[in-house]
C-alpha positions in Angstrom: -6.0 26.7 23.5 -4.4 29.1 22.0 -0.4 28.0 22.3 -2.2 24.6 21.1 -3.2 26.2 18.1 0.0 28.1 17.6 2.1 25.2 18.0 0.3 23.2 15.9 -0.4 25.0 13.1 3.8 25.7 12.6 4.4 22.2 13.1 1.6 20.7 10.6 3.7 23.9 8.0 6.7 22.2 8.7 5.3 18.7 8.2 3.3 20.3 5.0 7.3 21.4 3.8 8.7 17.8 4.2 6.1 16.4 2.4 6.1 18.9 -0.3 9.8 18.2 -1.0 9.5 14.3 -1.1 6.7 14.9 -3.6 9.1 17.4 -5.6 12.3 14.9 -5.2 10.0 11.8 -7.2 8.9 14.2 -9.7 12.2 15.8 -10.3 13.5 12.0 -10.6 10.8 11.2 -12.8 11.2 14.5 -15.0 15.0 14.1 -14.9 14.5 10.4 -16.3 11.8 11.6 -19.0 14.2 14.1 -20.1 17.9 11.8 -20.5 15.0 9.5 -22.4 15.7 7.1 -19.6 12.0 6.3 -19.0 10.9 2.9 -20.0 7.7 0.7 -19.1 8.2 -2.4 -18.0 7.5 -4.4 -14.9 11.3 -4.3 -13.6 11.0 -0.2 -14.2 7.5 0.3 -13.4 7.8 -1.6 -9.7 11.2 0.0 -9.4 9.7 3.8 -9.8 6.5 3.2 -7.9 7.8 1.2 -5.1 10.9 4.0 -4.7 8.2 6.9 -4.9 5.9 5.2 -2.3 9.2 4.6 0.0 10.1 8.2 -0.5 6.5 8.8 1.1 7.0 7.0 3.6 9.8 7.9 4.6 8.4 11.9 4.8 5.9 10.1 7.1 8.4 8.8 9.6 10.2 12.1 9.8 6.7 14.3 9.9 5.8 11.4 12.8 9.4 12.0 14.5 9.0 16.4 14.2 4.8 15.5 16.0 6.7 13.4 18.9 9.9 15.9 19.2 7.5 18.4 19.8 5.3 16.1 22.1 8.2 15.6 24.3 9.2 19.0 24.3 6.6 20.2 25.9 7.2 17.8 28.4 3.9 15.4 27.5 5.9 12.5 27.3 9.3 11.5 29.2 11.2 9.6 26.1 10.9 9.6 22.6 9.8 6.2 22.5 6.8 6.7 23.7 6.4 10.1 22.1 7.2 8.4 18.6 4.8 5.9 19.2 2.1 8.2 20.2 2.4 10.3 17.4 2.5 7.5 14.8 -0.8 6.4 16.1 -1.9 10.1 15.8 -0.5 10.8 12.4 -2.1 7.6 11.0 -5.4 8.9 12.5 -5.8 5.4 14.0 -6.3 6.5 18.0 -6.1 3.2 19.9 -6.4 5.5 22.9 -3.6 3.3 25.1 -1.4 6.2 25.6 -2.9 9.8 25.9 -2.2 13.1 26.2 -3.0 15.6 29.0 -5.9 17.5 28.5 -3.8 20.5 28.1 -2.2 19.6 25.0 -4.7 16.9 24.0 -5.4 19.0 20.7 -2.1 18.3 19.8 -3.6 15.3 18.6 -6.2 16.1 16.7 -4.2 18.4 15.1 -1.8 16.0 14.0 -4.7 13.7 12.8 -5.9 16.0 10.8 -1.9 16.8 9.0 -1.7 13.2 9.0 -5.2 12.8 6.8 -3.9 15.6 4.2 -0.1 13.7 4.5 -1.7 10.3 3.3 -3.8 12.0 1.1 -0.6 13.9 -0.7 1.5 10.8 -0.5 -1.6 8.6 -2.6 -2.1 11.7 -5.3 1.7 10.8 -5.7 1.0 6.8 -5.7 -1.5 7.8 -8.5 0.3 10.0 -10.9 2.4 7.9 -10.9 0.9 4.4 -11.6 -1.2 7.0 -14.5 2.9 8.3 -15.7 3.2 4.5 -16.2 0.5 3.5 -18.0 0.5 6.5 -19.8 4.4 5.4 -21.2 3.1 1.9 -21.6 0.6 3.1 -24.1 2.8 5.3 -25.9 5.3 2.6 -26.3 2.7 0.2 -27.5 1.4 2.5 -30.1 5.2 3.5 -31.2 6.9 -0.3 -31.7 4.4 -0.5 -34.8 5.3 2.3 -36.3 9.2 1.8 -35.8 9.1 -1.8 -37.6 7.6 0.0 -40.7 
């Protein structure tokens, strides 16, 4: 249990890193925007920024589920990444069909990556969040400053 725990703990760090940094690369965006005063509400905008923040997410997801299954076949659990990949997307999403398991000798492995995956989706919809609240936020300021320009 303990090279379980060992492996799995560095790999949910590494998948806590590349998380971490897709969170930083929208809010860098976002604050880089906000600073060139480049930051506008409206629909085109608003869907533009949260749907490219949400498929910055996701796209963290697929490599965090590709580092879980890289690992998986390392260790020789599965024989090609296809598999692997697939296993560990069903892990990382915490949905467990249960058609494709692991040995009992790594089978912590998966809970493990269940519970990274949890905290992942978790990060990822703080993001979605701030976000949507950074929109509405500008909406209202915008609102409250067109009166005050026409005077």
């Amino acid at each position: 249990m303990g090279v379980e725990l060992l492996l799995g703990s560095a790999v949910f760090a590494l998948t806590v890193v590349v998380q971490v940094v897709a969170v930083m690369a929208v809010i860098r965006f976002l604050k880089r925007r906000d600073r060139l005063g480049r930051l506008d509400f409206s629909l085109r905008y608003g869907t533009a920024v949260l749907s490219g923040a949400m498929l910055i997410m996701f796209a963290g997801h697929l490599l965090q589920v590709s580092i879980w299954a890289w690992l998986f076949k390392w260790i020789g659990e599965f024989q090609d990444f296809k598999t692997a990949f697939y296993h560990s997307a069903v892990n990382f999403s915490s949905l467990g069909y249960g058609d494709v398991v692991m040995s009992d000798e790594w089978r912590l492995l998966g809970a493990l990556e269940a519970a990274g995956g949890i905290l992942m989706f978790g990060l990822s919809t703080a993001l979605g969040f701030a976000v949507i609240n950074g929109i509405f936020r500008l909406s209202k300021a915008q609102v409250v400053q067109k009166p005050n320009s026409a005077k």
